[in-house]
N, C-alpha and C positions, 0 to 999 in steps of 0.2 A: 367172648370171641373178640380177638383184636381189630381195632375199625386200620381197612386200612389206608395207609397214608397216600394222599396223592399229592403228586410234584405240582407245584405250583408254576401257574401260568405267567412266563416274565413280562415286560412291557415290550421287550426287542420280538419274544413272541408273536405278543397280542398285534403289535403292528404290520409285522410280516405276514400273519395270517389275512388283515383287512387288503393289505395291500396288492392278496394274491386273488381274493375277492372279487376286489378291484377289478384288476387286470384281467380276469375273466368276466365279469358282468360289463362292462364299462366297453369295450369293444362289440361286442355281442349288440349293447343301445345304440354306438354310435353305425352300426351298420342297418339298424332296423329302422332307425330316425330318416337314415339318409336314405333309405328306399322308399321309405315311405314320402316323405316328400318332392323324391325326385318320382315317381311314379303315381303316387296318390292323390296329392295336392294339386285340386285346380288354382288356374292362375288368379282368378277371385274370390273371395275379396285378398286384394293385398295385403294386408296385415297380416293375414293368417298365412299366409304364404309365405310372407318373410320372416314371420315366428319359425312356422317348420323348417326355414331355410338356416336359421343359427341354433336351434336345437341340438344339433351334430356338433359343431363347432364349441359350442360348450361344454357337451363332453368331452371335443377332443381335449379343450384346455383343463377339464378334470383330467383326464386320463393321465396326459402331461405331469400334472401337478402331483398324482397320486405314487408317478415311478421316482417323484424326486429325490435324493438323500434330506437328510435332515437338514446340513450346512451346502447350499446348494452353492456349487463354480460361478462366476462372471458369463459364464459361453449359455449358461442354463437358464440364466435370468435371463438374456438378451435374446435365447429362443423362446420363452412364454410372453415376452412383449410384441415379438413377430405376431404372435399366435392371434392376441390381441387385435394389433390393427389389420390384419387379413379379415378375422370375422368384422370390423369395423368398417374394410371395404367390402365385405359381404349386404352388410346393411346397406350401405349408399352407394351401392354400385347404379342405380337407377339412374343418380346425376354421376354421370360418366366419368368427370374429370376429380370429382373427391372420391368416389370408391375407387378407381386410378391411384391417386395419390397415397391411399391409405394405405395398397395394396403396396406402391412402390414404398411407403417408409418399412412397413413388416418383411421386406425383404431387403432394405438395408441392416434391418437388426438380423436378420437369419444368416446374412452374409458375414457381417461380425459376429457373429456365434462362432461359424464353420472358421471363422479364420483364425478362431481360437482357439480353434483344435486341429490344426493344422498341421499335417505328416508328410515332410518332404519326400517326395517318389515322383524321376524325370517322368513315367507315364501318365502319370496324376498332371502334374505338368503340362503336360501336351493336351489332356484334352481340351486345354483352349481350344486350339487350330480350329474342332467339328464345331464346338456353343459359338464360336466366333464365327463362321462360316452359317452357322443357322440365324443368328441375329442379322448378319447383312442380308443374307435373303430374305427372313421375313422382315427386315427394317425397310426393306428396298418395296417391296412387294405393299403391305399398308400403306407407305408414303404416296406410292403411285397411287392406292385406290382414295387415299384421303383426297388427294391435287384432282383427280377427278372428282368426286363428287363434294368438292369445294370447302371440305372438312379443315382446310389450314391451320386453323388453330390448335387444330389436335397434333400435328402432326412431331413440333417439339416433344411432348408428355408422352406423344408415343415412341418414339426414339429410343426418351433416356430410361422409358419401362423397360422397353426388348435389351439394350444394355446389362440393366439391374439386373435383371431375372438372370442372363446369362451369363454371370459373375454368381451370382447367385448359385446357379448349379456346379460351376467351375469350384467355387468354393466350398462346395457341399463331398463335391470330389477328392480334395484336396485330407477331408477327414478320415477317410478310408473307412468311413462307415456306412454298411449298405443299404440302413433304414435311411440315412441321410440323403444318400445317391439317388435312391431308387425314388424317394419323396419329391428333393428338388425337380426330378425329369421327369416325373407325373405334373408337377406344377406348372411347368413350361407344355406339356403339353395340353395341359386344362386349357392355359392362357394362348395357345397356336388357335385350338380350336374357336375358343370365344371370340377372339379379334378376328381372324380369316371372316368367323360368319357371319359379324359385324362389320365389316369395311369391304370385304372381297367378294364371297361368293357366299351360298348358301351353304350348309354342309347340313346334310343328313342327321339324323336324333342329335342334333348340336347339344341340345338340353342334357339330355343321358349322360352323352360325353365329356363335358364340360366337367360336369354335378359328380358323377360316376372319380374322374380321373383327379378332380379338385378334392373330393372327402376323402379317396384314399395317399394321396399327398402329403395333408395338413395331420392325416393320419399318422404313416409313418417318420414324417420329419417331428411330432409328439412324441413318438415312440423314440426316436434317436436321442431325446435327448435326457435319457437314461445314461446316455455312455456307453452301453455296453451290445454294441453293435458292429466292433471293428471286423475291418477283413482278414488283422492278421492275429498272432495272441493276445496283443492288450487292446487295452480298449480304445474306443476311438477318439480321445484328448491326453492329454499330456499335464 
């Protein structure tokens, strides 16, 4: 009796297969890590706290990493550096003004990513007008509560943060990509709620919110940068 033959398994296969894997298990941890930390983890001892608290982030930057092509674009590399110093303001966010900082350089690399894929559309365009009308409000609104409760020093760093970020979504806009979109304006509003309940007022499960709107952000803007998330047929770089 004839043995019979079977096709052989390519490498373009083998890695296709891992990579759908991937893409299925790797989503699946980074949403079980981040609920469990943000709902399971008491706040002591801190170490373990801030372990669970980059757990997520690590996968995102796996997850990121896993959808890359082989020869990755310039826009690609300069979003997994973002990716980098956000969990690195993730770590030192405790001293306020370097998890700050770290937060505003990984969103100057995310801004030069988006602006590397950059699809001119005058509506794309305009949405300046609303990110630039949200930054003078909330710019205007922290300054006040910082000048009150005598915070001045912060009040430069917080500035050219609300700035950054809000270029940052502009630019995110700009790609016509709706993992990108939808990510930056989850980010902005991670960062509304953190500061508001830091400097202004209290806000309600801030925690949740913050945690909740920040993993799935750092989420989607991993996922975007696959490419292939445009709003119209191609994809969304050039």
């Amino acid at each position: 009796m004839p043995t019979p033959k079977l096709d052989p398994v390519s490498p373009a296969d083998s890695r296709s297969a891992s990579r759908t894997g991937a893409g299925l298990a790797l989503p699946l941890l980074i949403a079980l890590t981040g609920l469990v930390y943000i709902f399971a983890i008491p706040s002591e001892p801190e170490a373990v706290k801030l372990t669970f608290k980059l757990i997520p982030m690590a996968l995102i930057f796996a997850y990121a990493w896993s959808r890359l092509p082989a020869e990755r674009r310039p826009w690609q590399t300069l979003g997994l550096i973002g990716l980098v110093f956000c969990a690195v303001g993730d770590g030192t966010l405790r001293w306020f003004t370097v998890g700050l900082t770290a937060f505003l350089i990984g969103h100057l690399f995310y801004l030069s990513s988006f602006l590397l894929r950059m699809r001119f559309s005058a509506l794309r365009i305009a949405a300046l007008a609303p990110l630039a009308a949200y930054g003078i409000f909330m710019g205007s609104r922290l300054v006040e509560a910082l000048r009150d409760s005598g915070q001045n020093g912060l009040i430069a760093p917080v500035i050219a943060y609300v700035a950054v970020i809000s270029l940052m979504a502009w630019s995110a806009i700009q790609t016509g990509d709706r993992r990108a979109i939808a990510g930056s304006l989850l980010f902005v509003a991670s960062d509304s709620v953190l500061s508001w309940n830091l400097f202004v007022a209290d806000v309600p499960f801030s925690h949740a919110l913050i945690m909740l709107t920040y993993y799935g952000a750092q989420f989607l803007i991993a996922g975007s940068l696959s490419g292939r998330g445009g709003l119209g047929s191609r994809t969304g770089h050039r």
